[in-house]
N, C-alpha and C positions, 0 to 999 in steps of 0.2 A: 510595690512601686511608688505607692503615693507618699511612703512616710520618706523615702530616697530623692521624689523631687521636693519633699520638704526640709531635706536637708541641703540641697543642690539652693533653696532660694534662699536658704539661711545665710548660705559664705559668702551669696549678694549683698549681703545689709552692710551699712557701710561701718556699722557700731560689731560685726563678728567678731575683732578683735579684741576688743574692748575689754572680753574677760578668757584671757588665753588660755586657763584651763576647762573652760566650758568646750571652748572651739576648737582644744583639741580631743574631748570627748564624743566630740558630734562628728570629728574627723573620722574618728577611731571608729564609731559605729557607721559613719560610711563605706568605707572601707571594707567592712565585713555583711553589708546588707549587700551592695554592688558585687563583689564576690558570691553571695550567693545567688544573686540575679543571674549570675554567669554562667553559673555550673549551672543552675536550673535550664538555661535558654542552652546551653550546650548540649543538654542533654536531649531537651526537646528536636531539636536537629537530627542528634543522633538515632534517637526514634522513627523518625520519618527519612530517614537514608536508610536506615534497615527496612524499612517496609518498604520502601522499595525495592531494595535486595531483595525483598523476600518473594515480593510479584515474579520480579525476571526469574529468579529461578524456578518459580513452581511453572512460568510460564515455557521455559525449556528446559528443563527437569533435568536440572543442572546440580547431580548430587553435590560436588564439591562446593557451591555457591552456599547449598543449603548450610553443607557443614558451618561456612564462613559464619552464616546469621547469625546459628547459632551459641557462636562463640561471641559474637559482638551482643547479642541478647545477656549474655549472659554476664557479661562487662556493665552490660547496662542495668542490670538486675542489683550489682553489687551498690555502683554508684550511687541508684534510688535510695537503697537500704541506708546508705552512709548520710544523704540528705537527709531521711525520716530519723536519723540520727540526730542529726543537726539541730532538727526541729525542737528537741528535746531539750535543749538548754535557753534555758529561761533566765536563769540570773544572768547579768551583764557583766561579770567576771570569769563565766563560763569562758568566755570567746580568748582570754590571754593566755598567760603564762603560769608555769606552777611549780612551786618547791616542794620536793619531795624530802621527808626522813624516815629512813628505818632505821630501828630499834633492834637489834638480838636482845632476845628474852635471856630468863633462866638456863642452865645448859651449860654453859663455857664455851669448849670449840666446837661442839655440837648445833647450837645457837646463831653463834657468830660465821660458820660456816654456811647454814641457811640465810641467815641478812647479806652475806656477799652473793648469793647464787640469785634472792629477790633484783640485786641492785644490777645484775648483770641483764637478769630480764627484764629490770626494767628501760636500761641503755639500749638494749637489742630491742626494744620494741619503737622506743624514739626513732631509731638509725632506721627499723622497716619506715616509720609513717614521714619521714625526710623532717622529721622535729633537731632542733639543735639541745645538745646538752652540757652542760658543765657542770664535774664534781664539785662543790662548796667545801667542803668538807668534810673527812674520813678518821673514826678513832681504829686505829686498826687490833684483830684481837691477838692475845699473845702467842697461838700457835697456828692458827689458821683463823681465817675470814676477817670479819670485821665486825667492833660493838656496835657503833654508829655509822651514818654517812646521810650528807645532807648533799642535794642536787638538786638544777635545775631542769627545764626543759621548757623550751623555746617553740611555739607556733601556736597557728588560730587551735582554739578548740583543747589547749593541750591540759588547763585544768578541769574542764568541763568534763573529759575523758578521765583522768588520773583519780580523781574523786571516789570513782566506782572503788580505786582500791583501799581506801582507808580503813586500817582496822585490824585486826589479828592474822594472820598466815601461818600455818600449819603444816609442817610435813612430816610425812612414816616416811622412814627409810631404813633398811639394814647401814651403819654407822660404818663408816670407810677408817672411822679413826678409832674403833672398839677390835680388840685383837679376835674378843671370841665372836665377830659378826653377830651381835646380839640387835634387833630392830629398837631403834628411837625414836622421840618424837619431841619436835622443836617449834620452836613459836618463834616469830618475830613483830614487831609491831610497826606499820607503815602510817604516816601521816602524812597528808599533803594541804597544800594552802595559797592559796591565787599570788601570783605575784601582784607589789602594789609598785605599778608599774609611774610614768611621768602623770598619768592623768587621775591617779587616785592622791586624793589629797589626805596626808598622812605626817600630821607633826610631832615630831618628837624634839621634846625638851633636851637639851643635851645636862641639864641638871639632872634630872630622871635616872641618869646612866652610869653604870658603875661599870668601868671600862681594868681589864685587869689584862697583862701579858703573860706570857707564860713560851716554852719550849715547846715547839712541835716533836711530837711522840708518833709520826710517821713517817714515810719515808721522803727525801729530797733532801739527799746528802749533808756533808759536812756542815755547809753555812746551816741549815734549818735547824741540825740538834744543835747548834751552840751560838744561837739566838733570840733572845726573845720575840718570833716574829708573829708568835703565834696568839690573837687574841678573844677574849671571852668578854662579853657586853651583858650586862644583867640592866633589867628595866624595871626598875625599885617598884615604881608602881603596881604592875602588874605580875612581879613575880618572873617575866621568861626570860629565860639565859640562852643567850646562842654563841657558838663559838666559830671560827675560821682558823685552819689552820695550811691549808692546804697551797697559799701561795708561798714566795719568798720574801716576798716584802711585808713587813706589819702595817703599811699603810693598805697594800693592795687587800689583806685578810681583813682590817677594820672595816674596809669601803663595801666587801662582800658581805661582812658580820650584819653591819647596820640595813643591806637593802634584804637580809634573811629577818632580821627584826620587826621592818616595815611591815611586810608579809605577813610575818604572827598576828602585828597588831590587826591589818586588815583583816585579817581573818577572824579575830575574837571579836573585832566590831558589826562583821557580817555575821556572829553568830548571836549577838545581841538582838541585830533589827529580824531574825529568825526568832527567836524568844520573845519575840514584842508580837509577833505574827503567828504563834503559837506552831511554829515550824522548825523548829529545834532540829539540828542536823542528827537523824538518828543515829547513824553508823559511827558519831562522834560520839556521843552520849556512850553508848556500847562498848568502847574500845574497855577492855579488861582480859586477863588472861582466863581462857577457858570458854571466852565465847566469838571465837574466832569464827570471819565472815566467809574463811575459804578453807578447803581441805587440799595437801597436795599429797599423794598418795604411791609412794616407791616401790610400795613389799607390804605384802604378799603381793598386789596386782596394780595394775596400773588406772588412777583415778584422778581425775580435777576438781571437784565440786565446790558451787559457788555453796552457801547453805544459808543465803537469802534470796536467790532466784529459782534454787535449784535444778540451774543448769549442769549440764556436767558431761567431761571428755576423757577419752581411755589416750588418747595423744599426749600425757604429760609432756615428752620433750619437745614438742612443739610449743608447748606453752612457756616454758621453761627457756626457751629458743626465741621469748618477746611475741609469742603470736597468739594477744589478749584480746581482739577487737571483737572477736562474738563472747565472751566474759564480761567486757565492759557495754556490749550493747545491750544484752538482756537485762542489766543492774537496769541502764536508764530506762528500758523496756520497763521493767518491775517498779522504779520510782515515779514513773509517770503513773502507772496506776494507782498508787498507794495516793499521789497527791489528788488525784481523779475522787477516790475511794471517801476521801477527806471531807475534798471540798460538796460531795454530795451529802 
């Protein structure tokens, strides 16, 4: 509460404007303190209305009542969980937005058929948590799935959350595209990276930039294959290339290209003052084929396992269905320790 009314007597001063990208960082982080002021104080409400509830019925032994409690307990059980969740992000890019890319491995349509099944759970998992998303961009593959596809996702918390998945993905599965049902195993590679949203300051030289067009080699009819609309940005400096291909316009793909760009670089800059801090993002470091941070498990039985928390669920199509949030809570669970473990 105190650092909230220290923001409340900041947007008094009569100089707050003065530097509009400070003042809209102080907005932003109000915003999300006050939010959780809310849910906290909602919650504490809801505590003391169920105990209430809970007196009257023990007081007239009111089975139905009781059932209610306990189902509103149990609501409130989840909630807590989700805030000690919360608690758990510490960097101040936690709290935005996040680009997602996967990668199909090695394989061919084996591969690429796993990177389309990750991107669907990870859409279905957005749409449960009410996050918004937009495809950026999809290389699609020649007989089934997809090589690439790059996406966003939209609301508090939503890189802070996605982060837990960076890294290898794994699945056995008897092969739906192998005649003699012979079992496979396919990799794909997920990376994600904060959005750098209005209040990250992130300049790019437009000299820097090797801006190239090219045909989209997806779908969106006529005008897209016999267009140049599709474009690809490399940033001499540093080496990243990102491409858009997925709108109709080449302006609208450029506009999308450059704010997937921005992102990179935030990203590689966040992973500098991590190096400076001797906190090097591990699960990035790691990314390599063969030491994949999940296993998904089709045939012979059914298994999810994390294989850096060592959590793990016989529910695959559940998870596979977008329902990651006890996946992604033990990660932070596990990382808060590991940082704990560190700094003692």
């Amino acid at each position: 509460m105190s650092r909230l009314n220290e923001l409340a007597r900041n947007q008094e001063a009569s100089e707050f404007w003065n530097d509009p990208q400070a003042a809209k960082t102080l907005l932003k982080e109000q915003k999300q303190i006050s939010r959780l002021v809310d849910r906290f104080l909602g919650l504490d409400r809801d505590i003391n209305d169920t105990e209430v509830l809970l007196e009257l019925a023990l007081e007239e032994e009111d089975q139905s009542v009781l059932v209610e409690v306990a189902q509103k307990l149990a609501v409130i059980e989840e909630d807590v969980r989700k805030l000690e969740v919360e608690r758990l992000f510490a960097e101040p890019e936690d709290a935005g937005e996040a680009i997602v890319e996967i990668h199909a491995g090695a394989g061919g349509t084996e591969a690429q058929d796993w990177a389309e099944m990750l991107l669907r759970m990870y859409l279905r998992w957005a749409e449960r948590e009410g996050y918004k998303s937009q495809i950026m961009d999809t290389l699609p593959g020649e007989e089934a799935g997809i090589k690439s596809t790059t996406f966003s996702v939209e609301g508090e918390y939503a890189y802070g959350r996605l982060k837990a998945e960076v890294g290898i993905h794994r699945l056995v599965r008897i092969s739906p595209f192998d005649a003699n049902s012979r079992r496979h195993t396919s990799f794909a590679a997920v990376f994600v990276y904060p959005s750098a949203d209005e209040t990250v300051d992130i300049d790019i030289d437009e000299t820097d930039l090797k801006i190239d067009t090219f045909r989209s080699s997806g779908a969106g009819g006529q005008h897209v294959n016999t267009t140049d609309s599709a474009v690809r940005i490399t940033h001499v400096p540093t080496g990243i290339v990102v491409q858009c291909q997925n709108e109709r316009s080449q302006h609208k793909n450029k506009a999308m290209a450059l704010k997937i760009l921005r992102s990179r670089l935030y990203d590689l800059e966040l992973q500098k003052r991590r190096e400076d801090k001797d906190t090097l993002h591990k699960s990035k470091k790691d990314i390599a084929w063969g030491s994949q941070i999940r296993s998904y498990v089709l045939h012979p039985y059914q298994m999810v396992k994390d294989h850096r928390t060592n959590w793990e669920t016989g529910n695959v199509s559940a998870v596979l269905d977008g329902d990651l949030n006890r996946l992604i809570q033990e990660w932070l669970l596990y990382e808060a320790r590991e940082s704990t473990a560190v700094a003692s």
